[in-house]
C-alpha positions as CSV (number, residue, x, y, z in Angstrom):
1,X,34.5,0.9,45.4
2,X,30.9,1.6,46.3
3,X,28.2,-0.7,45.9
4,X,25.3,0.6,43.5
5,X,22.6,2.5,45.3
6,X,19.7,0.5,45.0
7,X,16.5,1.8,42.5
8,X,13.4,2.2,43.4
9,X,10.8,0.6,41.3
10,X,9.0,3.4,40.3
11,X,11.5,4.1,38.6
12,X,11.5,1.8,36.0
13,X,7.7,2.4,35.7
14,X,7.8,5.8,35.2
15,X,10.8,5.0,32.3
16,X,8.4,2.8,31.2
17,X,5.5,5.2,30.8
18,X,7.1,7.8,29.3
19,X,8.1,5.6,26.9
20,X,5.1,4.6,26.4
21,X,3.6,7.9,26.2
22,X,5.8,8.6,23.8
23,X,5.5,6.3,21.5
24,X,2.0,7.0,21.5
25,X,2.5,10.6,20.6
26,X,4.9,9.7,17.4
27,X,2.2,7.1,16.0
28,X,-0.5,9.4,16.7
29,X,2.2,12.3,14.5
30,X,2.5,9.7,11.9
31,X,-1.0,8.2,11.4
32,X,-2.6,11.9,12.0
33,X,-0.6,13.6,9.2
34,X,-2.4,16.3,7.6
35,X,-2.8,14.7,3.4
36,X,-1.4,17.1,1.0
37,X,-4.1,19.2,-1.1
38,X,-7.0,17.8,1.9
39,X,-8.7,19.7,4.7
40,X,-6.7,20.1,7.5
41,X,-7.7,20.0,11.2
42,X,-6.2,22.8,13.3
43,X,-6.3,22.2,17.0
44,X,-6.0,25.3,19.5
45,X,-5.7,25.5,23.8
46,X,-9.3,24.2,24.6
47,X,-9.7,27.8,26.5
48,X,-9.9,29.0,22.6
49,X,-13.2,30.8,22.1
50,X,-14.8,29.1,18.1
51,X,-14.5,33.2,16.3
52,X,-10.4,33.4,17.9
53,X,-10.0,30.0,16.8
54,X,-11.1,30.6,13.7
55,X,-9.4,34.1,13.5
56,X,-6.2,32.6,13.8
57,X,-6.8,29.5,11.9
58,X,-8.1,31.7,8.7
59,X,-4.9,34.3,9.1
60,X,-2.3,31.5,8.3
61,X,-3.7,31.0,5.1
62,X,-6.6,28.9,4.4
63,X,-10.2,28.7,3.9
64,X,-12.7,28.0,6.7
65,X,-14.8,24.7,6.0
66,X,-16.5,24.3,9.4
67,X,-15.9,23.4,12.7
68,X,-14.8,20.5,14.6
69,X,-16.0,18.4,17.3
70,X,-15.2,21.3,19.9
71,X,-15.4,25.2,19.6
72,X,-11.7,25.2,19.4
73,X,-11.1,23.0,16.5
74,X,-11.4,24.5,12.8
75,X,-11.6,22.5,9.8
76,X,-10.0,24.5,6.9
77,X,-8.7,23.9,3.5
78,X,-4.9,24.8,3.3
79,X,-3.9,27.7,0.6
80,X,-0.7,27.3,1.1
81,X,1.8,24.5,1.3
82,X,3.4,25.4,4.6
83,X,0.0,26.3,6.3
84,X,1.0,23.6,9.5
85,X,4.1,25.8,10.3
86,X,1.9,28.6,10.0
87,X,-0.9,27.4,12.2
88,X,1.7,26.2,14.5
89,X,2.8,29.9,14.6
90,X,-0.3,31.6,15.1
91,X,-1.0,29.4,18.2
92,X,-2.1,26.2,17.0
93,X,-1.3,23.1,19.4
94,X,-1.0,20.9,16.3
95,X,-2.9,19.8,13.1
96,X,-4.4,16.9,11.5
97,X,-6.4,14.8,8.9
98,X,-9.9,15.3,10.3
99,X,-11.3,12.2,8.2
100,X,-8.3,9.9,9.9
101,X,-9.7,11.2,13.5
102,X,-13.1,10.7,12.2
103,X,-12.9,7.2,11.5
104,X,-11.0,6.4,14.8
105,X,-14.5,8.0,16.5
106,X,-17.5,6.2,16.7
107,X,-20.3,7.3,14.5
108,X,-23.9,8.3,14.7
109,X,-26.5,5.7,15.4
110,X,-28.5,7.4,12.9
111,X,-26.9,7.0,9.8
């Protein structure tokens, strides 16, 4: 019987990472989660010009509220109740509550 071939230990920290990585990618899924009957946040490729992004984001079936942070983020309210399948579809990277991503930002010394 052969002995075990040693492991390198980058290795374990890249098991560890994309662990890591994805855990961070299922919370962010979960906490993120579009709110039924509430505007949604539709994310495109950031090489998205604002009138394709919201094109695309108006074609799968919703109503156009206003724009996000970037040119290639559209805040719309859903019509129908499998509009994230739809968005997903039509090109949409993924989708989510903008007033949970809002309150994760910091706000405006202003207000």
């Amino acid at each position: 019987m052969k002995p075990p071939l040693p492991r390198s230990p980058w290795f374990d920290r890249l098991a560890v990472a994309a662990l890591a990585a994805a855990s961070l990618v299922a919370l962010a899924a979960i906490g993120f989660a579009p709110r039924a009957g509430a505007a949604v946040g539709v994310v495109y490729a950031p090489w998205t010009s604002a009138p394709d992004a919201l094109a695309r984001a108006v074609a799968a079936g919703a109503r156009f509220v206003r724009f996000g942070a970037a040119p290639f983020i559209v805040v719309v309210m859903p019509e129908a109740a499998d509009y994230a399948a739809q968005a997903r579809a039509g090109g949409a990277l993924f989708t989510l509550d903008p007033q949970a991503l809002a309150a994760c930002l910091p706000g405006d010394a202003d207000s």
